[in-house]
N, C-alpha and C positions, 0 to 999 in steps of 0.2 A: 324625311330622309333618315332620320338617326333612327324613327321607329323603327323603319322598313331595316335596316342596316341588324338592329335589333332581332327581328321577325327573324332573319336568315340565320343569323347565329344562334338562337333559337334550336330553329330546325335543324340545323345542322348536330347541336349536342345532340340531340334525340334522335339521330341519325347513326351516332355512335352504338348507340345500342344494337341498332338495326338496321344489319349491311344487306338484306336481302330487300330490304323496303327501299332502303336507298337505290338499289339497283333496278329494283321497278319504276320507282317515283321519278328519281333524276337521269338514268342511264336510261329509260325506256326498254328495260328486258320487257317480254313477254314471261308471264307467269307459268306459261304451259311448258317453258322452253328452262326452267328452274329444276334441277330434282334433288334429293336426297340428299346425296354424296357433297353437292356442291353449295347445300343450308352448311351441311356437318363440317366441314372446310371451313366457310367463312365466318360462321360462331364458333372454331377452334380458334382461329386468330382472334377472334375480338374477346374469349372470354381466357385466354391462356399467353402468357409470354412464349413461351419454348413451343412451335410447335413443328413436326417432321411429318411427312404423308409421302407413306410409303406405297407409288401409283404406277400402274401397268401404262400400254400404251394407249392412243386414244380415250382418254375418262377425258379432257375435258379439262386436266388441271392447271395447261399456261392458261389457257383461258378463261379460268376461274379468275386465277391469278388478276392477268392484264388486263379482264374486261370489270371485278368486280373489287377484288381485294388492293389495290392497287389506290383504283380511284377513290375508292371507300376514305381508306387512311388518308392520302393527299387532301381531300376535300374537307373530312369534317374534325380532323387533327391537325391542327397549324396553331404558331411555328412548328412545321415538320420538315425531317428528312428524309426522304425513301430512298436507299441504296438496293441496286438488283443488281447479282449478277450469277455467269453461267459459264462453264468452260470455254467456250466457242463465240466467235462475234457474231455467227449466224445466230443462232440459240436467243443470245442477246437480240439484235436487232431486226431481225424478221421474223422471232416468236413469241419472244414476251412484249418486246414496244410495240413491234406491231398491234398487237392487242392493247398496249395500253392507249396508243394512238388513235383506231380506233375506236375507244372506248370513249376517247374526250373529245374528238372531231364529232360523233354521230349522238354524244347527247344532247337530248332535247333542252336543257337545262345546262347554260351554260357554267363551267366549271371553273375558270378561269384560269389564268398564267399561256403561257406557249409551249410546246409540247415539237420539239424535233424529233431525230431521228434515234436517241437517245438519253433525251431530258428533260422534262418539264417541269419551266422557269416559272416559279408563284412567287419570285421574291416582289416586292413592293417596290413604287417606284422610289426616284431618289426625296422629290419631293414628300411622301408619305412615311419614308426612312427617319427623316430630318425633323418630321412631327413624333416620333416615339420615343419614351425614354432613352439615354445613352442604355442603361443597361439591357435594355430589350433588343435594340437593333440587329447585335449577333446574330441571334436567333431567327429573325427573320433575313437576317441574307444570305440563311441556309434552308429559306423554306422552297424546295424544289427534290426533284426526285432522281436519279443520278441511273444508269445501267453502265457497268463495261463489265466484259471480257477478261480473262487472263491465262498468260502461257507464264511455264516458267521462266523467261527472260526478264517478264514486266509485273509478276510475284512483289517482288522488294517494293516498288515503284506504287503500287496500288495499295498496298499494306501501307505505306505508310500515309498517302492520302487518307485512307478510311478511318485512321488513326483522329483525325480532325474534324468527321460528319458529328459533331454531337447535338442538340437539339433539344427540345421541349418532349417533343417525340418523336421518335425512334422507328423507321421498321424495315429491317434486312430480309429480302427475298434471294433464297439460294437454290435458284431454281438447275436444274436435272444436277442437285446437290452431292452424287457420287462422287460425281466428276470435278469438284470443286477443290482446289489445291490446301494441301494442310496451313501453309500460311494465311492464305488468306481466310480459311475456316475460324482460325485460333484469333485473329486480327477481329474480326467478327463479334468473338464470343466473350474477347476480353475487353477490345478498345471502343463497341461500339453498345453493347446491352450494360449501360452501366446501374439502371434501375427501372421498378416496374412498368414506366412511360415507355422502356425501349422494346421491341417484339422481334422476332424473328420466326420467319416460317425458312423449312426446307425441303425442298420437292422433288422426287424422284420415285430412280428403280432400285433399291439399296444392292447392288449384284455383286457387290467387292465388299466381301466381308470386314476386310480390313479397312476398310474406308472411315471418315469420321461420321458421314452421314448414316454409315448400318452402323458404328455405334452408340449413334444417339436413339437410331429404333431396338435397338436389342433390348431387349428383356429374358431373365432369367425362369421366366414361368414360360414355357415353350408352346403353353395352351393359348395366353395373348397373345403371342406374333404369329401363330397360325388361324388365328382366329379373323373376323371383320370390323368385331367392336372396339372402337376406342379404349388405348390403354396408357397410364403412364408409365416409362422404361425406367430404365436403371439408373440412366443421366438428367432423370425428371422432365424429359419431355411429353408433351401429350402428343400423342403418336394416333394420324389418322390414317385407315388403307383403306383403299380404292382399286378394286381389282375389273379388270375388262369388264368380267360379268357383272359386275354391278350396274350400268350402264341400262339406261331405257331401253336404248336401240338393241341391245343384246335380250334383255328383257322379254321384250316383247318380237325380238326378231323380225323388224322393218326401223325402216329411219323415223324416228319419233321426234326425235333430236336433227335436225340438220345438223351434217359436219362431224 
């Protein structure tokens, strides 16, 4: 048993390296159903702290997100904490969970913890708790993945939750990120990336210049932000874009891609 227990965490570091192997091996993607844009996405998160993707509609990116990047981290990064969230509950819970739900019902490889409508619980039970160091414990009774929602009435209220997700590792998903309220942005970048272990992606359409998400894309060289190649901006993030046409389906003009 301790082998076997061995074997798995194992594979799992080696899993870190490689989110796209994991998504085949244990997710059961289909390899044909893989393309480009959506390697370039999940080796920006895994090889970069800061990352923003700056994406049209239909690419495919909650779904990157909930179906790969998601489980990626949860699974082979523990003690972890995954915090997502998105202006809207819809957004939240019938776009991104729903994909990450999903993602952990329908693998063939089970992934373990429980997974509702907004959360999945990988903390340990109480008995396994009570077998770990005191000092470790923390840690693991934040190993679980968390989404909400925010208006400005519930701003104050969530800010100061997120103020307490801290963790082993770290990784904040700020998905359709325009729209994501400046407190909670600043809560984010201050109280929750406190060092290289912590990650943060943010995902969207940058269309409010003034927003914090088009200022973490902007850059001063106006040939990178028109361009399609990976750039880092101004506020050191590595900045990926994803534009309609980039797409298989567009591509080659027939569905290549379901969906």
């Amino acid at each position: 048993m301790v082998d076997y227990i061995d074997k798995v965490g194992q594979a799992l570091i080696y899993y870190r390296d490689h989110p796209i192997e994991f998504a085949i091996d244990l997710l059961g993607f289909k390899e044909e159903f893989i393309w480009d844009k959506m390697v370039e996405l999940c080796e920006a998160v895994r090889d970069h702290q800061y990352v923003a993707v700056r994406a049209g509609h239909s690419v495919s990116k909650t779904f990157s997100l909930g179906r790969i990047i998601v489980p990626w981290f949860k699974t082979c990064f523990t003690p972890s904490t995954v915090v997502t969230t998105a202006p809207s509950d819809n957004q939240v819970r019938n776009q991104l969970w729903r994909e990450i739900r999903a993602a952990h019902s329908g693998a063939p490889v089970a992934l373990g913890g429980k997974v509702n409508k907004v959360q999945w619980d990988a903390i340990p039970s109480a008995e396994v708790l009570e077998s770990l160091p005191p000092e470790d414990r923390p840690n693991w009774e934040k190993n679980f993945a968390i989404g909400f929602s925010t208006s400005p009435d519930s701003t104050a209220e969530h800010a100061t939750k997120m103020q307490g997700w801290h963790n082993e590792w770290v990784l904040v998903v700020l998905d359709e990120a325009c729209g994501i309220l400046p407190a909670i942005w600043r809560t984010a970048m201050e109280g929750l990336l406190t060092d290289d272990q912590c990650k943060v992606i943010a995902i969207g359409n940058p269309t409010d210049p003034d927003c914090d998400f088009a200022d973490a894309c902007r850059s001063k060289d106006e040939a990178k932000m028109e361009g399609n190649a990976p750039y880092i901006s101004d506020k050191g993030w590595y900045v990926v874009t994803i534009a309609a046409t980039d797409t298989p389906n567009y591509k080659e003009g027939r569905r290549v891609i379901p969906g």
